[in-house]
Biopython code that builds the backbone (N, CA, C, O; Angstrom):
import numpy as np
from Bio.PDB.StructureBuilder import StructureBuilder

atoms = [
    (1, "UNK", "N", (-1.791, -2.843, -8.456)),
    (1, "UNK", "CA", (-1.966, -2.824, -9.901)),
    (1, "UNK", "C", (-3.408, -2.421, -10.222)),
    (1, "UNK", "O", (-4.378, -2.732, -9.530)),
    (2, "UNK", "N", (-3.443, -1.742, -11.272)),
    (2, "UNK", "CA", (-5.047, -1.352, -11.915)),
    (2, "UNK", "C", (-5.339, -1.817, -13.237)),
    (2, "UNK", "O", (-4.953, -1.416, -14.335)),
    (3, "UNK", "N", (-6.117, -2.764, -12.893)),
    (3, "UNK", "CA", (-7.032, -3.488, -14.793)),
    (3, "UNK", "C", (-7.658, -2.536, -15.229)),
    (3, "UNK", "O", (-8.406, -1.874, -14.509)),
    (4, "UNK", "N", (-7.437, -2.253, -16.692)),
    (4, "UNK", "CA", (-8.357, -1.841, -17.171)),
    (4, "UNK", "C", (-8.591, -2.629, -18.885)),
    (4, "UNK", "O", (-7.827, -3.074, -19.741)),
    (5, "UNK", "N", (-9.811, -2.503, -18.766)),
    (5, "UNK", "CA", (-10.429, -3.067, -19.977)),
    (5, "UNK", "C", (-10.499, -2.227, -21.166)),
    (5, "UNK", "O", (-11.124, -1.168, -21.118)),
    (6, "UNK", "N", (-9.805, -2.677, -22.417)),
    (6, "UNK", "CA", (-10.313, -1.708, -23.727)),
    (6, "UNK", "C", (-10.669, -2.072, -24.881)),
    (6, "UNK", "O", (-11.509, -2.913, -24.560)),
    (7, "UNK", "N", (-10.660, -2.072, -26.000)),
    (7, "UNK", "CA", (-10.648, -2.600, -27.442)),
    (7, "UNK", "C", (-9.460, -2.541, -27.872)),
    (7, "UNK", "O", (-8.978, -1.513, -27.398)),
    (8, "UNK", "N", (-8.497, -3.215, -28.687)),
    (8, "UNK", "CA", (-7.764, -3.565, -29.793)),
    (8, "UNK", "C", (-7.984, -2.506, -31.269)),
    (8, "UNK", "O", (-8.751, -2.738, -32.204)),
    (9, "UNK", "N", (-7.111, -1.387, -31.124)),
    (9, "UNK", "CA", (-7.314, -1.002, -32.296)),
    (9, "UNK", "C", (-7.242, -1.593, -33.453)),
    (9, "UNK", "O", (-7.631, -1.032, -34.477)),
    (10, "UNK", "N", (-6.644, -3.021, -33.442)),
    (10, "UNK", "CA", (-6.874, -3.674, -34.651)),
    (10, "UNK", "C", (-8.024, -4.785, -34.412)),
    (10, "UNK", "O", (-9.033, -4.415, -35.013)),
    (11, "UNK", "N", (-8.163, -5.605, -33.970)),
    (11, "UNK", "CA", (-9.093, -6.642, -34.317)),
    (11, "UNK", "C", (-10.362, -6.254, -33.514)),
    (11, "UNK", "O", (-11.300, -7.039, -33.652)),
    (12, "UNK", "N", (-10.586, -5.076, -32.614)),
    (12, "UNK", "CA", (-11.248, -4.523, -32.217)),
    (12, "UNK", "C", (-12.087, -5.762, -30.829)),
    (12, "UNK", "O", (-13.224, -6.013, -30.428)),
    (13, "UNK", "N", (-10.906, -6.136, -30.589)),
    (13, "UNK", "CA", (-11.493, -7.301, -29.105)),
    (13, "UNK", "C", (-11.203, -6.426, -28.275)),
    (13, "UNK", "O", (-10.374, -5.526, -28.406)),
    (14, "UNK", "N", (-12.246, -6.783, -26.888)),
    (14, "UNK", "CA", (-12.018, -6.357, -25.402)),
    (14, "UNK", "C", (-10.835, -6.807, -25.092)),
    (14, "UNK", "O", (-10.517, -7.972, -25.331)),
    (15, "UNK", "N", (-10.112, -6.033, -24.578)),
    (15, "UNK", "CA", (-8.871, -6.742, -23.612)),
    (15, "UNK", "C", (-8.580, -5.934, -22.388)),
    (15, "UNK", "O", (-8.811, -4.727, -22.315)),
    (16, "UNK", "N", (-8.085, -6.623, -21.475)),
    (16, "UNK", "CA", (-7.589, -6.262, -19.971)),
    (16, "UNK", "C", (-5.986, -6.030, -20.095)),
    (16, "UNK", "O", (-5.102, -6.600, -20.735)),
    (17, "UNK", "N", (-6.008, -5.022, -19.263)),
    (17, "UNK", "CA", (-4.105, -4.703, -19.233)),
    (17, "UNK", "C", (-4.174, -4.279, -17.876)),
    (17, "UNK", "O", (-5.148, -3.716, -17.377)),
    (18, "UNK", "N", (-2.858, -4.631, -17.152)),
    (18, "UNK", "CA", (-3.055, -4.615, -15.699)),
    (18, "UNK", "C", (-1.473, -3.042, -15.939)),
    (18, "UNK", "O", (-0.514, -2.873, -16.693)),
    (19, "UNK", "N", (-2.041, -2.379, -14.899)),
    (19, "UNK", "CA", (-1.241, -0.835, -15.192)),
    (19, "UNK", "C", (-0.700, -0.414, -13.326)),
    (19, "UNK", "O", (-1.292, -0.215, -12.266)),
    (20, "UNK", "N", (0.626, -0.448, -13.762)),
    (20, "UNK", "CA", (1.077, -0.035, -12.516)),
    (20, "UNK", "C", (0.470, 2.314, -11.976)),
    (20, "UNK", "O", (0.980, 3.410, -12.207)),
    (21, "UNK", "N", (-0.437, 1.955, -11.450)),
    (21, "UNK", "CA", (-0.766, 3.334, -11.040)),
    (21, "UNK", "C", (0.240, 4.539, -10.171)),
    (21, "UNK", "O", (-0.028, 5.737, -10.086)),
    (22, "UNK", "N", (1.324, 3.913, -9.637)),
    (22, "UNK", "CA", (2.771, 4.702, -8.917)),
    (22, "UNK", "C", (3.268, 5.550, -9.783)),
    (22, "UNK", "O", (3.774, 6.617, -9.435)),
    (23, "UNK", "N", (3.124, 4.959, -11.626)),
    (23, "UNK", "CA", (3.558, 6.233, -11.986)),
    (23, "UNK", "C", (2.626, 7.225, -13.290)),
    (23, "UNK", "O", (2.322, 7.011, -14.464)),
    (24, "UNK", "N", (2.483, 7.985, -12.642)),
    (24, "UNK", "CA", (1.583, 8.900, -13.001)),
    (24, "UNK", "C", (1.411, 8.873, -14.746)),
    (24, "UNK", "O", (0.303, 8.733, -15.265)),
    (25, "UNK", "N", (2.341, 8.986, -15.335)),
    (25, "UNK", "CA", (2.227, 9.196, -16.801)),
    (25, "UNK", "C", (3.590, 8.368, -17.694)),
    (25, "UNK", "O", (4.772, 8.680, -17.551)),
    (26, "UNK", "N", (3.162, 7.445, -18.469)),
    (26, "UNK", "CA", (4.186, 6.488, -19.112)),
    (26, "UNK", "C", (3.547, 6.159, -20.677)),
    (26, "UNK", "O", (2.372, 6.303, -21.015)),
    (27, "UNK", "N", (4.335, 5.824, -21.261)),
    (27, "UNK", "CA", (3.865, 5.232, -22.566)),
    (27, "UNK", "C", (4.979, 3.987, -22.881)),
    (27, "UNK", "O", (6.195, 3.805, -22.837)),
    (28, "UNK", "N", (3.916, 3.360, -23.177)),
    (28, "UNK", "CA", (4.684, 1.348, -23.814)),
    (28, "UNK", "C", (4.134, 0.818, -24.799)),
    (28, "UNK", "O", (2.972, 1.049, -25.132)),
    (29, "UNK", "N", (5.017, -0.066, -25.459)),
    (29, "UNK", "CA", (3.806, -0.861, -26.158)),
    (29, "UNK", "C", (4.312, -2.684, -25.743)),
    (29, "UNK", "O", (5.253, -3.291, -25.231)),
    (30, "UNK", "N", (2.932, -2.960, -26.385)),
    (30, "UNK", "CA", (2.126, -4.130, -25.604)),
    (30, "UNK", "C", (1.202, -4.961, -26.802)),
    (30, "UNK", "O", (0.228, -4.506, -27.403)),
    (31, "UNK", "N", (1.755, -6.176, -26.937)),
    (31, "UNK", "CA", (0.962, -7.075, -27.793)),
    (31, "UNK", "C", (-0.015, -7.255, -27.713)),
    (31, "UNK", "O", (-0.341, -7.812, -26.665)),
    (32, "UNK", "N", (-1.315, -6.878, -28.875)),
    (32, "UNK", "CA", (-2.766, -7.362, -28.134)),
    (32, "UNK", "C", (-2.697, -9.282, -27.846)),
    (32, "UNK", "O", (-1.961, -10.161, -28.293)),
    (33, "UNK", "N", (-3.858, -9.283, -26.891)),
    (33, "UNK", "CA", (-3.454, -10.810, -26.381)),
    (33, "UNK", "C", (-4.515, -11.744, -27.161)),
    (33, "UNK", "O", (-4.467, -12.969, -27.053)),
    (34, "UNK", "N", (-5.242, -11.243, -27.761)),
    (34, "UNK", "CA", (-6.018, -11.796, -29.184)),
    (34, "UNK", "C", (-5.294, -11.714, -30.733)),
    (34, "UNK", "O", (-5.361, -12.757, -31.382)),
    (35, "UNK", "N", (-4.847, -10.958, -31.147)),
    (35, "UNK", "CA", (-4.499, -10.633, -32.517)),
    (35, "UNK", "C", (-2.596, -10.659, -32.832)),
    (35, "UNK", "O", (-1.876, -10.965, -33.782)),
    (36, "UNK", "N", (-2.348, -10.041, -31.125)),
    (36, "UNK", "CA", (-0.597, -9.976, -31.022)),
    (36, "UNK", "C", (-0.005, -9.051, -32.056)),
    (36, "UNK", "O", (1.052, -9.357, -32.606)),
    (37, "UNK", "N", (-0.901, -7.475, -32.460)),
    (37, "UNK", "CA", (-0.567, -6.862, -33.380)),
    (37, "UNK", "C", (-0.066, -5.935, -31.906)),
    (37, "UNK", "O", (-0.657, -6.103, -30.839)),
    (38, "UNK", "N", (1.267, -4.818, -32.073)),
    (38, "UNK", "CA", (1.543, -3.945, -31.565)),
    (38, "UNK", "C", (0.822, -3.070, -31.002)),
    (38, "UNK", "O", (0.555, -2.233, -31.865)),
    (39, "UNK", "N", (0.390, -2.814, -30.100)),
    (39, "UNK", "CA", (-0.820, -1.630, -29.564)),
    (39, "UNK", "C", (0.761, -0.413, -28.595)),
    (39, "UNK", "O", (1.812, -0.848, -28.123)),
    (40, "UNK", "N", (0.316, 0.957, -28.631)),
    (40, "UNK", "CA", (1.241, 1.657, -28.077)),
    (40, "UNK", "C", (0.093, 2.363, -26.583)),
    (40, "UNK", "O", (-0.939, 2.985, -26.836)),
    (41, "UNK", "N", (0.378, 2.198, -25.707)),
    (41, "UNK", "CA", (-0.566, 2.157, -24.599)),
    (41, "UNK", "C", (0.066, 3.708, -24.061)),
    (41, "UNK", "O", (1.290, 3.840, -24.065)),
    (42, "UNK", "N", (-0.735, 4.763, -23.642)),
    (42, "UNK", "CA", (-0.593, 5.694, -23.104)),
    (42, "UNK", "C", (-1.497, 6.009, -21.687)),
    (42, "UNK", "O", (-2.561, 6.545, -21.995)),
    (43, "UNK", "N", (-1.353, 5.824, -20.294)),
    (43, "UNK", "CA", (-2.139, 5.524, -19.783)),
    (43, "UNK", "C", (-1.773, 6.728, -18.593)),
    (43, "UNK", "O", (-0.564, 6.611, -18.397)),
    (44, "UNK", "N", (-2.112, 7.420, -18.048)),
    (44, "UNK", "CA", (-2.429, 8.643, -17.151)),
    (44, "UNK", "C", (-2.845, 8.677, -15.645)),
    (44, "UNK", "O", (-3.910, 9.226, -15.362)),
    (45, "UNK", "N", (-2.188, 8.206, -14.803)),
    (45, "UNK", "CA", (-2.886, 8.683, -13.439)),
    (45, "UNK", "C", (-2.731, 9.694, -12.193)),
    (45, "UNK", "O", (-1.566, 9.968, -11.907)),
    (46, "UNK", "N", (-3.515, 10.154, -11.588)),
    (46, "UNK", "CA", (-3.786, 10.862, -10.817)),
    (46, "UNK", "C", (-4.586, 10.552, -9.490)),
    (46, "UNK", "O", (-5.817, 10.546, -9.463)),
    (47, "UNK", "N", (-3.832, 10.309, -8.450)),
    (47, "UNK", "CA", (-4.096, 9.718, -6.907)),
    (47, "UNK", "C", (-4.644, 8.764, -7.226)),
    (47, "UNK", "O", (-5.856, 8.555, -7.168)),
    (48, "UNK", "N", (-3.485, 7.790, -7.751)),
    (48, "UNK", "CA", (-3.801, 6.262, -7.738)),
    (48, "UNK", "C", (-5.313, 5.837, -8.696)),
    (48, "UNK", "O", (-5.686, 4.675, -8.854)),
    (49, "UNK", "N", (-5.904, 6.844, -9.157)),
    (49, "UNK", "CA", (-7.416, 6.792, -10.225)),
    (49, "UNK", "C", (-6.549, 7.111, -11.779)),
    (49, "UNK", "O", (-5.737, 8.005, -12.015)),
    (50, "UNK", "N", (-7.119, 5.912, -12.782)),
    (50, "UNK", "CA", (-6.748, 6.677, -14.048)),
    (50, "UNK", "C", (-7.855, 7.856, -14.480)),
    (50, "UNK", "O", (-9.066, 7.992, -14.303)),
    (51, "UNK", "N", (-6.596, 8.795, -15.274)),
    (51, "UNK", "CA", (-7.486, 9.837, -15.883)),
    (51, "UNK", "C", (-7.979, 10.144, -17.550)),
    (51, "UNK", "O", (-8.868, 10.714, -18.182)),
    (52, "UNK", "N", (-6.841, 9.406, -17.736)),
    (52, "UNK", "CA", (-6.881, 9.422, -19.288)),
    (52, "UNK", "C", (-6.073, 7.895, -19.760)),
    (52, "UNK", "O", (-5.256, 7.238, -19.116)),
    (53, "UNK", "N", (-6.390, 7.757, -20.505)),
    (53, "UNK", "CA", (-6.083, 6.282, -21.436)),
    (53, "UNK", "C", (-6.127, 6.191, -22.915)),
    (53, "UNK", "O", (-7.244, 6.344, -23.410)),
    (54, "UNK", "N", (-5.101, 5.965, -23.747)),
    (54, "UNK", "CA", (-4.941, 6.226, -25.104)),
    (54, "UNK", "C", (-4.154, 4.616, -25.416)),
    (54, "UNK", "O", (-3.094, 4.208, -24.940)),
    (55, "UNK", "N", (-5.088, 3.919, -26.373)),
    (55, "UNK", "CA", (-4.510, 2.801, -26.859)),
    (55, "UNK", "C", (-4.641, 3.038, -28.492)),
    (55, "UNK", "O", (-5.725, 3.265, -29.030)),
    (56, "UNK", "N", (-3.518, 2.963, -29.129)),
    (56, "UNK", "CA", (-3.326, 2.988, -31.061)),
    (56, "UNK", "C", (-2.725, 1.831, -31.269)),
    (56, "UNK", "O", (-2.007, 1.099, -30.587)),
    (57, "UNK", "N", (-3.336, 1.791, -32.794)),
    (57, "UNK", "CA", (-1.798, 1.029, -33.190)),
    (57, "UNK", "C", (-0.542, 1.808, -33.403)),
    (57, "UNK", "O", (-0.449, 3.029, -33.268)),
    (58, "UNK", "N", (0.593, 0.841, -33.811)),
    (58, "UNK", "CA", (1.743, 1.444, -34.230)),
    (58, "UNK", "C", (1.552, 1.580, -35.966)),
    (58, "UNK", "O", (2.644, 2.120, -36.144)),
    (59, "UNK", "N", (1.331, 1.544, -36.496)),
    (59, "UNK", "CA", (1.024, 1.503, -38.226)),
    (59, "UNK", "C", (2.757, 0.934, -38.549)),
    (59, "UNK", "O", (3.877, 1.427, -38.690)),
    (60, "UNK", "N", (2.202, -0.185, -38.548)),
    (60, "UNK", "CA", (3.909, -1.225, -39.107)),
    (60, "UNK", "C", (3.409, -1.396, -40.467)),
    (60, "UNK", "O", (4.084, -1.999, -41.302)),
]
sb = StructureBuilder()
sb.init_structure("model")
sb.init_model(0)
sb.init_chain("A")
sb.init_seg("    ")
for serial, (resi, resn, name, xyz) in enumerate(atoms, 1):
    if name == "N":
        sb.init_residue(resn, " ", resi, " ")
    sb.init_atom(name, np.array(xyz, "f"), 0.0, 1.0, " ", f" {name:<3s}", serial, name[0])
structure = sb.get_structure()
């Protein structure tokens, strides 16, 4: 598994999300673990290293 640390597009806290790196390119969403507003996580890897990382909200 790979942590990575980001901000909360809404309440704008650090948070950790642990990301399975096996598959290269996925999108989910995921409760922030401070605020519990919807975040849609887009996360990118390439030989087991992330390359790109995209966290939004969902606009509910």
């Amino acid at each position: 598994m790979y942590e990575h640390f980001f901000q909360c597009p809404y309440c704008w806290e650090e948070i950790s999300m642990l990301m399975d790196p096996s598959v290269s390119k996925q999108t989910y969403v995921e409760d922030c673990e401070v605020c519990c507003n919807p975040v849609e996580i887009t996360p990118q890897f390439q030989d087991n290293e992330l390359v790109a990382f995209e966290a939004v909200d969902i606009e509910q």
